[in-house]
DSSP file (Angstrom, degrees, kcal/mol; ACC not computed):
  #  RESIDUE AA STRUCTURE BP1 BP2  ACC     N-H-->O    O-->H-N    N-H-->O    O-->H-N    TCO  KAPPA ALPHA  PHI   PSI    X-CA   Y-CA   Z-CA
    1    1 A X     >        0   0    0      0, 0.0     4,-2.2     0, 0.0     0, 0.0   0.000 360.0 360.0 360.0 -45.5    0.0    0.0    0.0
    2    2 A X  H  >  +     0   0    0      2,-0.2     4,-2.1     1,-0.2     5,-0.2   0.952 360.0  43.1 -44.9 -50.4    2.9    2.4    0.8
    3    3 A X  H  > S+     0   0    0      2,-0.2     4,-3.3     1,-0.2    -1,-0.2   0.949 112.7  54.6 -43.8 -45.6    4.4    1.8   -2.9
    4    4 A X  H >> S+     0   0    0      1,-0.2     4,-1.2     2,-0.2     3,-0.7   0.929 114.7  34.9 -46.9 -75.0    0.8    2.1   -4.1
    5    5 A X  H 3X S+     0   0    0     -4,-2.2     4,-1.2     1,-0.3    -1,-0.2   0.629 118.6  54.0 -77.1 -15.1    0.3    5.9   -2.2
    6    6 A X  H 3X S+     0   0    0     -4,-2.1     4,-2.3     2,-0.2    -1,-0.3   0.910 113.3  47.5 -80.4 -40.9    4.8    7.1   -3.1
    7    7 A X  H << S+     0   0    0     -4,-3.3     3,-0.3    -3,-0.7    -2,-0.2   0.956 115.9  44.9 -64.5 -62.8    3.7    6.1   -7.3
    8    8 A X  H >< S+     0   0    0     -4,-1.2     3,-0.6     1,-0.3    -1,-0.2   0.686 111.6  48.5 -54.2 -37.4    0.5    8.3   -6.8
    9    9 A X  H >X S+     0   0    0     -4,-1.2     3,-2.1     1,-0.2     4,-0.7   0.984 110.9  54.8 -64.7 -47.4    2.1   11.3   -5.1
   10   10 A X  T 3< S+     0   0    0     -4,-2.3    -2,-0.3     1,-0.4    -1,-0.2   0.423 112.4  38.2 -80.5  11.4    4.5   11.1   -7.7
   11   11 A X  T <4 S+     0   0    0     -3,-0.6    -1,-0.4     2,-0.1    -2,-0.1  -0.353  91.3  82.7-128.1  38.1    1.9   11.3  -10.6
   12   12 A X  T <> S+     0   0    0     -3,-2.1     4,-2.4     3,-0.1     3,-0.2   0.585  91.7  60.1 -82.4 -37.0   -0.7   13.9   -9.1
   13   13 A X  T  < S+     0   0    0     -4,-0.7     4,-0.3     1,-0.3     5,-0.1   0.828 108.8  36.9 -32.7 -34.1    2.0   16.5  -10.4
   14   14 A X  T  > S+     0   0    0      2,-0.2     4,-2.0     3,-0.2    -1,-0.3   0.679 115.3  61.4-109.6 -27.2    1.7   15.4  -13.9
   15   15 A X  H  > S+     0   0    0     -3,-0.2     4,-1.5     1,-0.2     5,-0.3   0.994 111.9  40.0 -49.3 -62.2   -2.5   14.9  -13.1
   16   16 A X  H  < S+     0   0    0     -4,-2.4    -2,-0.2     2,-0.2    -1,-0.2   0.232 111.7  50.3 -92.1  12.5   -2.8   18.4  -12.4
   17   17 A X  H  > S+     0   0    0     -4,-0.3     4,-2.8    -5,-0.2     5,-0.3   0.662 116.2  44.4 -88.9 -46.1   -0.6   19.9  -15.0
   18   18 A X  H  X S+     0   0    0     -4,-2.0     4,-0.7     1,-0.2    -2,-0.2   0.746 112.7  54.3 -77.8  -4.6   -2.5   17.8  -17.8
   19   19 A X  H  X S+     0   0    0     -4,-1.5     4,-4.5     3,-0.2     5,-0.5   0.873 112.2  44.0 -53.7 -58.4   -5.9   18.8  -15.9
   20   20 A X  H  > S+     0   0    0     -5,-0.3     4,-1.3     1,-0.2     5,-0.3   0.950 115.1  48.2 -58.2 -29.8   -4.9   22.7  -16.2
   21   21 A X  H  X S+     0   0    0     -4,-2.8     4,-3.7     1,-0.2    -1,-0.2   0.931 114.9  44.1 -76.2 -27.0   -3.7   22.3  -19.9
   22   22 A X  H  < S+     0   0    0     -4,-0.7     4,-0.2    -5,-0.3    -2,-0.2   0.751 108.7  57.1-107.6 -14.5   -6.9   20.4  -20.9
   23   23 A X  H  X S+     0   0    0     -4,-4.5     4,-1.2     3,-0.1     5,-0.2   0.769 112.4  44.1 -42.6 -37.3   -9.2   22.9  -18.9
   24   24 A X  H  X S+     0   0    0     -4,-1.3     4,-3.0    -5,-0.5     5,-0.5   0.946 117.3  42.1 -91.5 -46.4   -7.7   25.7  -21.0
   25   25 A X  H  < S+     0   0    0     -4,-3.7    -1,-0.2    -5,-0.3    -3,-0.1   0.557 112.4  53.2 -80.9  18.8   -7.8   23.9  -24.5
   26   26 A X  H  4 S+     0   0    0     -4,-0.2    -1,-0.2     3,-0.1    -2,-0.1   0.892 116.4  37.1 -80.9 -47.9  -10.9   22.6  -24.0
   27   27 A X  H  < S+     0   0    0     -4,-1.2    -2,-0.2     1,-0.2    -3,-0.1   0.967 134.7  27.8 -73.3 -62.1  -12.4   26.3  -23.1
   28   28 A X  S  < S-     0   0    0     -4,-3.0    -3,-0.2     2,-0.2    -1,-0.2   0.842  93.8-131.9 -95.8 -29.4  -10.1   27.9  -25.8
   29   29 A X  S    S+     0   0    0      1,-0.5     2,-0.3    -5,-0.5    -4,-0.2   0.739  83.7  51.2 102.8  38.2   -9.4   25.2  -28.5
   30   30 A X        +     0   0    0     -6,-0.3    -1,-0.5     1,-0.1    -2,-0.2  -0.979  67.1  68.6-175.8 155.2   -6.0   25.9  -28.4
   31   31 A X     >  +     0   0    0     -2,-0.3     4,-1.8    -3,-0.1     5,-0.3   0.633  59.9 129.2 105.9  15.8   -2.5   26.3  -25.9
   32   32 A X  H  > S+     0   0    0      3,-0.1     4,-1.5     1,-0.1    -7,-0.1   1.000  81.6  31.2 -50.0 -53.2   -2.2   22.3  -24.8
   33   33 A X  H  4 S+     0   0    0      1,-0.2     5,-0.7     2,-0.2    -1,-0.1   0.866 119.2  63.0 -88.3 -37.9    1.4   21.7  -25.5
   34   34 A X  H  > S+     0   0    0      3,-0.2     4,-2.0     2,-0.1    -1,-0.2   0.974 111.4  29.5 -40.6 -68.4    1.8   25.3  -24.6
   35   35 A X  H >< S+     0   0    0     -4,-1.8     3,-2.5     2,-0.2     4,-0.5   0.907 124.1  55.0 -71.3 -83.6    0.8   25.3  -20.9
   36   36 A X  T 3X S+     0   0    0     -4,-1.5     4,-1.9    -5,-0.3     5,-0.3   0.394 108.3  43.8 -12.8 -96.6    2.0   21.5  -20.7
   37   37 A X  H 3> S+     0   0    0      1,-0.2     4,-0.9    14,-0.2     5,-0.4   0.588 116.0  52.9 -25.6 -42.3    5.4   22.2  -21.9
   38   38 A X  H XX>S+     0   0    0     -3,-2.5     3,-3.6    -4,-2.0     4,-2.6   0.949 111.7  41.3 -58.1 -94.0    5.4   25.3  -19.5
   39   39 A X  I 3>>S+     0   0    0     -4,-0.5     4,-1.2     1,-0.3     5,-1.0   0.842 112.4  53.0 -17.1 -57.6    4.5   23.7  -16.5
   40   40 A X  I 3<5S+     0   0    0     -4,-1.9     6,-4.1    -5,-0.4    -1,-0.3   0.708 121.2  32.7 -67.6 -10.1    6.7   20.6  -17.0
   41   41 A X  I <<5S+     0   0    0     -3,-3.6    -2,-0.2    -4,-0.9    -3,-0.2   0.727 131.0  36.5-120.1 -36.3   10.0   22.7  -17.7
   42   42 A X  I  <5S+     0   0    0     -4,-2.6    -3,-0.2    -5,-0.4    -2,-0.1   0.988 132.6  21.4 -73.8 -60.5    8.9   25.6  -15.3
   43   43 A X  I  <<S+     0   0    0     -4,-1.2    -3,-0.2    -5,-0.5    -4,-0.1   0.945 135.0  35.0 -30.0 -83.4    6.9   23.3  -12.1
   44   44 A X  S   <S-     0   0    0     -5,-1.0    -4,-0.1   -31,-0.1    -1,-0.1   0.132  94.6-143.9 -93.0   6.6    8.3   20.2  -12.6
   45   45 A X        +     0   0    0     -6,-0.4     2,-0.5     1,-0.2    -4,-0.2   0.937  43.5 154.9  22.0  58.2   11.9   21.2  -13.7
   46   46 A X        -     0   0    0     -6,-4.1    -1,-0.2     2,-0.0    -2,-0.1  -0.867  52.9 -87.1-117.0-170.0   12.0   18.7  -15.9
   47   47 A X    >>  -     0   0    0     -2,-0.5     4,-2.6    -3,-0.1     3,-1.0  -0.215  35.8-114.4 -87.6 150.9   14.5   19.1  -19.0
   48   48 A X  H 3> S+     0   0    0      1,-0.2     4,-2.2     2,-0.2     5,-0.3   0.929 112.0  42.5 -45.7 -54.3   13.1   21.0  -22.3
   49   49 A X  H 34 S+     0   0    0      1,-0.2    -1,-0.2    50,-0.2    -2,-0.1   0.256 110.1  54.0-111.6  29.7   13.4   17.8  -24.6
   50   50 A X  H <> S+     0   0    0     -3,-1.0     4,-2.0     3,-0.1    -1,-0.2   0.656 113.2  39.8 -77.4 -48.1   12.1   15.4  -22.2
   51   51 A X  H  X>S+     0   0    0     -4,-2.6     4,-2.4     2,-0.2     5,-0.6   0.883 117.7  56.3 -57.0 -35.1    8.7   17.5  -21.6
   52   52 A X  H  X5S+     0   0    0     -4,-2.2     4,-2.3    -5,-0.4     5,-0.4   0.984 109.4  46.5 -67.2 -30.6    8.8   18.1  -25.5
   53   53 A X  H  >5S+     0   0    0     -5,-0.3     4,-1.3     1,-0.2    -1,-0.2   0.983 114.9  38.4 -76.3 -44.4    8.9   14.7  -25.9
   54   54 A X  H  X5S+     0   0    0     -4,-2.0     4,-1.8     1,-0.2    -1,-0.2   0.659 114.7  55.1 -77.7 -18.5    6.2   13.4  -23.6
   55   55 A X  H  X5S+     0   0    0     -4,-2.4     4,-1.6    -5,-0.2    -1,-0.2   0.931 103.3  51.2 -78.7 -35.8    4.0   16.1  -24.4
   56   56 A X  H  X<S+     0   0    0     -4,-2.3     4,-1.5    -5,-0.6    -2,-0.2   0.786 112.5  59.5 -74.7 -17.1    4.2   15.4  -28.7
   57   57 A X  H  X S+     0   0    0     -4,-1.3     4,-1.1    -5,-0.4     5,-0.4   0.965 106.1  37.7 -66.0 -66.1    3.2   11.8  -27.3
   58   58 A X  H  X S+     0   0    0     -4,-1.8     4,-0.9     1,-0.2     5,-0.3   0.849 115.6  54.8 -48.3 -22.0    0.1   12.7  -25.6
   59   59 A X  H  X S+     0   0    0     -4,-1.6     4,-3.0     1,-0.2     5,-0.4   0.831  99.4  64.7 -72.8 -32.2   -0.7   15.3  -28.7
   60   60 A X  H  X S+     0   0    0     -4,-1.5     4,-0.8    -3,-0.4    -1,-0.2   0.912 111.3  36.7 -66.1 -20.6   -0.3   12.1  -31.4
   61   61 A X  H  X S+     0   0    0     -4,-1.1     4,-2.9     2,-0.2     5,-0.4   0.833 128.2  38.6 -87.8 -50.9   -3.5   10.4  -29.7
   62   62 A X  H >X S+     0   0    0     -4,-0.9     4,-1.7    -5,-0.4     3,-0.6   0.976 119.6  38.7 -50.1 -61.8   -5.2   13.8  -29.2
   63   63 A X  H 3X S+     0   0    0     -4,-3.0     4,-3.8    -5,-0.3    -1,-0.3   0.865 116.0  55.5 -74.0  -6.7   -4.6   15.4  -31.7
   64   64 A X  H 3X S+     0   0    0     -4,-0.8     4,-2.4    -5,-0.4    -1,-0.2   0.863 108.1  50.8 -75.7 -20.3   -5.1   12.1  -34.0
   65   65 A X  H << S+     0   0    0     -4,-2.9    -2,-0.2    -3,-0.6    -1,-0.2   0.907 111.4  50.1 -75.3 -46.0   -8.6   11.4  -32.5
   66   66 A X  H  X S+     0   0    0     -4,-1.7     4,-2.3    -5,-0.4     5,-0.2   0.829 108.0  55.3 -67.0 -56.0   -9.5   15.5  -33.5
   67   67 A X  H >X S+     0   0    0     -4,-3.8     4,-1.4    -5,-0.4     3,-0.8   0.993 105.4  49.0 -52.6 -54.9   -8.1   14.8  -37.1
   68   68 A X  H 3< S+     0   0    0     -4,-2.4     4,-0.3     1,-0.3    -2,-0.2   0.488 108.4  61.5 -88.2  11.2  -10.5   11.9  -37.8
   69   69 A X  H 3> S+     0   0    0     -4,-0.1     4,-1.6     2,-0.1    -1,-0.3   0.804 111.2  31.5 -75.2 -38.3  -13.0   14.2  -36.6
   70   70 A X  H <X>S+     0   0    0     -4,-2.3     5,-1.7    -3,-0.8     4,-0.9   0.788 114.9  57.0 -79.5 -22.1  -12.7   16.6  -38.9
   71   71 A X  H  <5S+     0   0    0     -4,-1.4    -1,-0.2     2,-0.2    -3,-0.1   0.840 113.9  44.1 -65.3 -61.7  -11.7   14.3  -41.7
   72   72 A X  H  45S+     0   0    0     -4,-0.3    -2,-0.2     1,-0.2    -1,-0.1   0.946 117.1  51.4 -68.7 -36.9  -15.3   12.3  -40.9
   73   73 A X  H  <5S-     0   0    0     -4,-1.6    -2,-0.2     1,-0.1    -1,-0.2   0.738 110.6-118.7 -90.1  -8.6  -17.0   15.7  -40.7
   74   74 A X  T  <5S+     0   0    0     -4,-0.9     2,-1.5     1,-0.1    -3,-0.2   0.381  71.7 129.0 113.2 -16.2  -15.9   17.2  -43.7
   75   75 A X      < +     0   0    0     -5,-1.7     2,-0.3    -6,-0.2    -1,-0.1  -0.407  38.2 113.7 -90.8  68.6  -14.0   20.2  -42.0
   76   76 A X        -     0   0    0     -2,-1.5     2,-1.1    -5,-0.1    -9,-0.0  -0.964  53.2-151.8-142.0 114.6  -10.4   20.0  -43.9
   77   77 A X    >>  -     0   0    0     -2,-0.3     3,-2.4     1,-0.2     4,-1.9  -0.679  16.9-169.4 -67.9  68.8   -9.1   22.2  -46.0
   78   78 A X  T 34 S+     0   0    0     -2,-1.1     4,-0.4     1,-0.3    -1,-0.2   0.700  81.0  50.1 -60.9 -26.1   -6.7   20.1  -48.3
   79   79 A X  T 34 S+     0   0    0      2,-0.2     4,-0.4     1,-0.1    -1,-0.3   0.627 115.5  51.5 -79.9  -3.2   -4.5   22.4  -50.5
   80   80 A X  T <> S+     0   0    0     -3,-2.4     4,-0.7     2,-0.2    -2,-0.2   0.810 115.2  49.3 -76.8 -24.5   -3.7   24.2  -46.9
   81   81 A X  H  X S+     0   0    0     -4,-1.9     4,-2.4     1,-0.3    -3,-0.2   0.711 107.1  41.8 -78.9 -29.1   -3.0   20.9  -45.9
   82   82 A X  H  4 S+     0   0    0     -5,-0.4     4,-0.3    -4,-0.4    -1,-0.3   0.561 115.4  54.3-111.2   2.0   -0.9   19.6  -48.1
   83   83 A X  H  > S+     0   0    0     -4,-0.4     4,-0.9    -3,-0.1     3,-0.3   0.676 117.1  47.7 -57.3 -41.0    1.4   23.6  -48.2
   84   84 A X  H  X S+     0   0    0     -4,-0.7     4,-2.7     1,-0.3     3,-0.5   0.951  93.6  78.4-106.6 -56.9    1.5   22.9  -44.6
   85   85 A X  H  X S+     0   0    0     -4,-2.4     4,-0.7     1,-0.2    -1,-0.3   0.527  94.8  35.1   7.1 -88.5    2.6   19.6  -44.7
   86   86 A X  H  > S+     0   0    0     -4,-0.3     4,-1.5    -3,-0.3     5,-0.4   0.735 116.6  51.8 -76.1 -33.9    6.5   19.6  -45.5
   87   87 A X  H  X S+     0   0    0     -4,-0.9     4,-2.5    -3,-0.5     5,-0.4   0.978 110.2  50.1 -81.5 -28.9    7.4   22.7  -43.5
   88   88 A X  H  X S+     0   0    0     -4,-2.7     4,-1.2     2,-0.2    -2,-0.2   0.862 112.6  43.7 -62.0 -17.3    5.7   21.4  -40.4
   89   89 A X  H  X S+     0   0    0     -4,-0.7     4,-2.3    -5,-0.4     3,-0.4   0.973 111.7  54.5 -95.4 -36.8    7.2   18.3  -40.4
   90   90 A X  H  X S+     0   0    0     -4,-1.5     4,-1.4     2,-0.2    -2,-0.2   0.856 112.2  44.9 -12.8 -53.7   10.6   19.9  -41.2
   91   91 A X  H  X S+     0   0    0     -4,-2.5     4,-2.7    -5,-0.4    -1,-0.2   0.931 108.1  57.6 -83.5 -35.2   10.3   22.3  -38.2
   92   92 A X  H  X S+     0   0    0     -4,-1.2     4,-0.7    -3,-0.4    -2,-0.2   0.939 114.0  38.0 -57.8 -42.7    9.2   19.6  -35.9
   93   93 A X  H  X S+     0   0    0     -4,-2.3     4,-1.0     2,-0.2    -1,-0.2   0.723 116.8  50.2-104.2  -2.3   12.2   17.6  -36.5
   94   94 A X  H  < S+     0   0    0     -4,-1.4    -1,-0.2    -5,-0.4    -2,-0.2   0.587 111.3  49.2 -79.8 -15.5   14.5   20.6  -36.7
   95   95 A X  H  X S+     0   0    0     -4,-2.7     4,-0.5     2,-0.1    -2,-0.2   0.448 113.2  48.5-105.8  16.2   13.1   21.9  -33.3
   96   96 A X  H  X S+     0   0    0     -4,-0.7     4,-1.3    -5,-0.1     5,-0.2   0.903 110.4  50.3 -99.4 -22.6   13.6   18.2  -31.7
   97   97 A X  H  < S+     0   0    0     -4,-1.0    -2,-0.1     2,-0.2    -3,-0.1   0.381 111.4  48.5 -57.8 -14.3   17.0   17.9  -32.9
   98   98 A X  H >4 S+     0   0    0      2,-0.1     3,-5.8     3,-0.1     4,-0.5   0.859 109.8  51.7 -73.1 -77.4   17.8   21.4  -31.5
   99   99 A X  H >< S+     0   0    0     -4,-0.5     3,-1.1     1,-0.3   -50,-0.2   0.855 119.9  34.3 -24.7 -53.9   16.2   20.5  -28.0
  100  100 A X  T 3< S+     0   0    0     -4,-1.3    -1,-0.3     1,-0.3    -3,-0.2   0.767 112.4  61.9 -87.3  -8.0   18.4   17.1  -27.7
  101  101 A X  T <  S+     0   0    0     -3,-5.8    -1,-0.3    -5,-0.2    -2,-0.2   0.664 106.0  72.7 -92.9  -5.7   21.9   18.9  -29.7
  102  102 A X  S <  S-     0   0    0     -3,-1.1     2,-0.7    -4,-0.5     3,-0.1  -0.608  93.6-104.3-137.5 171.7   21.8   21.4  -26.6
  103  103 A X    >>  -     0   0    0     -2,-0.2     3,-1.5     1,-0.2     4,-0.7  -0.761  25.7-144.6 -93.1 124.5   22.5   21.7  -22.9
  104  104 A X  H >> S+     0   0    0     -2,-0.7     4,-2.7     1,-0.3     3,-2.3   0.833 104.0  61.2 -25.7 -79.0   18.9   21.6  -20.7
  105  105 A X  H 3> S+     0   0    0      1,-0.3     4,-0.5     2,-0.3    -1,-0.3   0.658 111.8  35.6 -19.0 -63.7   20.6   24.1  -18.3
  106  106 A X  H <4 S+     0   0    0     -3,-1.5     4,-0.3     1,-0.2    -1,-0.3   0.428 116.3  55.4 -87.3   0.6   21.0   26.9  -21.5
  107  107 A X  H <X>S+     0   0    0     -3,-2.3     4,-2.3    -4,-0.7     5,-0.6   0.785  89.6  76.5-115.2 -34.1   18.0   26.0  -23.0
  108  108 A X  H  X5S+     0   0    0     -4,-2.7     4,-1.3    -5,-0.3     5,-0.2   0.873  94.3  44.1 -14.6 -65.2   15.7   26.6  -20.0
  109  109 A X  H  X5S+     0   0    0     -4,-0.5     4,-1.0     2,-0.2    -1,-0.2   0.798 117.5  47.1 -83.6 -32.3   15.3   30.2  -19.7
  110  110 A X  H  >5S+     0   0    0     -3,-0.4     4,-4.3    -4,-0.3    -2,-0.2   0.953 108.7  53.8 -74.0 -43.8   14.8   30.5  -23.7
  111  111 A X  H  X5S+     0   0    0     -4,-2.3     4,-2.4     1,-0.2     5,-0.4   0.889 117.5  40.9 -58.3 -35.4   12.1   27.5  -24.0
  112  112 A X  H  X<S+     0   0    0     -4,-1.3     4,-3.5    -5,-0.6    -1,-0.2   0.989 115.5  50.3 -55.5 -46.5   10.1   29.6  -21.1
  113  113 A X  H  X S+     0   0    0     -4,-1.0     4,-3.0     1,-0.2    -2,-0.2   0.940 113.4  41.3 -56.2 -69.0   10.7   32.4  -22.6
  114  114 A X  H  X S+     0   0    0     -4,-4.3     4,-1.4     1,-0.1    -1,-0.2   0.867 115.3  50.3 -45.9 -54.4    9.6   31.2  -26.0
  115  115 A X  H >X S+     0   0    0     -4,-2.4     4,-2.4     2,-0.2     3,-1.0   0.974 105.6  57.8 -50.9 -67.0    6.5   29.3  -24.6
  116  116 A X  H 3X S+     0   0    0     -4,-3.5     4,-0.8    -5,-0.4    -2,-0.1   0.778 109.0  43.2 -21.1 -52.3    5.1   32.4  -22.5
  117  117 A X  H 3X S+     0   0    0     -4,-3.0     4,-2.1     1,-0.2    -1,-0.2   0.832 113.0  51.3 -90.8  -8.8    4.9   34.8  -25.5
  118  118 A X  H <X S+     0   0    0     -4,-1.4     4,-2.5    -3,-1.0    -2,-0.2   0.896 114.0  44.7 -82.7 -23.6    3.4   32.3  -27.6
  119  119 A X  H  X S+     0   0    0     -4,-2.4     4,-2.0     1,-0.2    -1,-0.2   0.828 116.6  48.1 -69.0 -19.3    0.7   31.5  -24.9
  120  120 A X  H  X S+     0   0    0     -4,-0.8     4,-2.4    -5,-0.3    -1,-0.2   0.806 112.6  42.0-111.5 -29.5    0.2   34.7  -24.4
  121  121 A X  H  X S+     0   0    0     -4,-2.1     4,-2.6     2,-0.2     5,-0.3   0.984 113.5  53.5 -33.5 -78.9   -0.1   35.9  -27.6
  122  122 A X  H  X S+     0   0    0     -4,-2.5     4,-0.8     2,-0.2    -2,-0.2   0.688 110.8  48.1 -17.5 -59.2   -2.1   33.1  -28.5
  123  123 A X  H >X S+     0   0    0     -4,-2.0     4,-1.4    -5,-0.2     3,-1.2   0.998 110.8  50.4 -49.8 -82.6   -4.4   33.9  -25.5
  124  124 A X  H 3X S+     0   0    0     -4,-2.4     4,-1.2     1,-0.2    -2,-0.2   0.798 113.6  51.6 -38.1 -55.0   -4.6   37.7  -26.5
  125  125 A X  H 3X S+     0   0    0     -4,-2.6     4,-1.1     2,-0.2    -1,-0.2   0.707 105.5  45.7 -50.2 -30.6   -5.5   36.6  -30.0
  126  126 A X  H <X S+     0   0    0     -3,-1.2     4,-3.3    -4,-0.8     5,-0.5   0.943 114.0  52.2 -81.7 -64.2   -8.0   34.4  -29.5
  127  127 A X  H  X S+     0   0    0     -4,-1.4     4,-1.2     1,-0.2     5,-0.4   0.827 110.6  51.0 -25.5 -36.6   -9.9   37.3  -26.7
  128  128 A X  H >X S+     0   0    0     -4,-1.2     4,-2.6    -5,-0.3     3,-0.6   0.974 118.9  35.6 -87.6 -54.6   -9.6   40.0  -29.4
  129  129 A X  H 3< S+     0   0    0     -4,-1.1    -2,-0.2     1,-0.3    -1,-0.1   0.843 118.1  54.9 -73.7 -30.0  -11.4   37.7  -32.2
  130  130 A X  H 3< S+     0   0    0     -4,-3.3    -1,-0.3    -5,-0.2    -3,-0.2   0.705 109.1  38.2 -36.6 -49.2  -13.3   36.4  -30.0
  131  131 A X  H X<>S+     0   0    0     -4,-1.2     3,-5.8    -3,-0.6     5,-1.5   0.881 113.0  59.8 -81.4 -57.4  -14.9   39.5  -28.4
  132  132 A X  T 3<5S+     0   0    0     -4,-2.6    -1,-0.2    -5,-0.4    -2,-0.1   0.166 104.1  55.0 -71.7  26.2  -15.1   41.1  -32.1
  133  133 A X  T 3 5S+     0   0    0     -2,-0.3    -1,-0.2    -5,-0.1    -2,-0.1  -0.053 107.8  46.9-104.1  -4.3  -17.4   37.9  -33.0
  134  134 A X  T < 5S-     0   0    0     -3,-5.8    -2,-0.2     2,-0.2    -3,-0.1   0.167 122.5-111.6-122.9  40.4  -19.7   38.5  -30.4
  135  135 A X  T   5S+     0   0    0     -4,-0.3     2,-0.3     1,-0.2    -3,-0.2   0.816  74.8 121.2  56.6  32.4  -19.8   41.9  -31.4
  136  136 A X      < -     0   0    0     -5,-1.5     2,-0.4    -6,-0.1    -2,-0.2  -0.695  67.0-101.2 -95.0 144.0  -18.0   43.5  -28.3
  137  137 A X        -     0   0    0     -2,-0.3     2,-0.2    -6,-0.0     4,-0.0  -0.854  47.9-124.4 -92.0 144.2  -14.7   45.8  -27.6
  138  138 A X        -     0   0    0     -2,-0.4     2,-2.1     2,-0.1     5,-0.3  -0.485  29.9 -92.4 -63.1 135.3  -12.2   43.4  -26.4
  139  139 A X  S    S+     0   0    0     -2,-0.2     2,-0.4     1,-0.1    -1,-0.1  -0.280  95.7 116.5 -64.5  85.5  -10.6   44.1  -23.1
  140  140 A X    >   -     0   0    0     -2,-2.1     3,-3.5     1,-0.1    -2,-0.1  -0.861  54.6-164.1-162.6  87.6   -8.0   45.9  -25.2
  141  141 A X  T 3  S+     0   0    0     -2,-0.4    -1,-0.1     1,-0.3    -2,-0.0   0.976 100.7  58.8 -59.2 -31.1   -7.7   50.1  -24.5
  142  142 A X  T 3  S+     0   0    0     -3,-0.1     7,-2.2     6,-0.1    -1,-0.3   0.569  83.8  94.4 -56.8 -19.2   -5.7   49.6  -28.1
  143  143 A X    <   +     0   0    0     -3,-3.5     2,-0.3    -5,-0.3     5,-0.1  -0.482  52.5 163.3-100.4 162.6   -8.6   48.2  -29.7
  144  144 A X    >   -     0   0    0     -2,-0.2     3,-0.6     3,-0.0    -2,-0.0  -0.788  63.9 -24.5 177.7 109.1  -10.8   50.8  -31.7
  145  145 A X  T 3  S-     0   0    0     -2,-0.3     3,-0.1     1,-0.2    -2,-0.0   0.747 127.2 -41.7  41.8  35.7  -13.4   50.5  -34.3
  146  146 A X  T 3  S+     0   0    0      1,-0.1    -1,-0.2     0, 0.0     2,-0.1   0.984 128.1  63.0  76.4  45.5  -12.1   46.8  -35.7
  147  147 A X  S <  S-     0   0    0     -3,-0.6    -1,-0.1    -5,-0.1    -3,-0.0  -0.582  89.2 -90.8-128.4 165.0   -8.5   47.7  -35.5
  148  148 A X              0   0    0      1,-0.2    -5,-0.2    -5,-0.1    -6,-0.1  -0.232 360.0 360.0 -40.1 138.5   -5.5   48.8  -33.4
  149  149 A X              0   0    0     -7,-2.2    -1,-0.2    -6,-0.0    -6,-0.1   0.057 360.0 360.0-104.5 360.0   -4.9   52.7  -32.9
């Protein structure tokens, strides 16, 4: 029983990071890998291309169950798909072959870095298009008649 309750403390970390991450891309459609990756390299200190790696494992089921939704439903754009193709998988395997050519320790503070403004972007972009789809100003002093001032 003791084993049992040391294996389970040491996975509620990794419960309640993939809880947080799949609260927010459930609500926003977007930002898994983002907040994962954050969390696991920030939280859990564990190394940038070990969270990149366990996180693009949980994304191939996800995100493969999500393709052959849209795929069944009709919602695919297939000459975007097939542009998109060769440079995404090109950058996927040029940014895990950075992540493993480099030392964790110097790569830490950029991968945060890097994650942060895309979430946060990401976040801010979806709120602005969001709010200007329900016909609203966006919490945004910037924002002004459908574009930035």
């Amino acid at each position: 029983m003791d084993g049992f309750l040391a294996a389970l403390a040491e996975l509620l970390p990794f419960i309640a990071i993939g809880f947080a991450a799949q609260l927010v891309d459930g609500a926003l459609g977007m930002a898994f890998g983002v907040i994962t990756n954050t969390l696991l390299v920030g939280v859990v200190e564990m190394p940038p291309a070990l969270a990149s790696q366990r996180v693009h494992a949980v994304e191939c089921f996800t995100t493969a169950a999500s393709g052959i939704s849209h795929l069944v439903h009709g919602n695919i754009d297939r000459s975007l798909f097939a542009r998109l193709l060769i440079p995404g998988v090109i950058g996927g395997v040029a940014g895990a072959y950075l992540l493993s050519s480099i030392d964790a320790g110097a790569a830490k503070p950029f991968v945060l870095g890097y994650l942060a403004l895309i979430g946060g972007v990401s976040a801010g972009a979806r709120a602005i298009v969001s709010a200007k789809d329900q016909g609203r100003a966006p919490c945004c002093p910037a924002w002004s008649g459908g574009r930035f001032s």
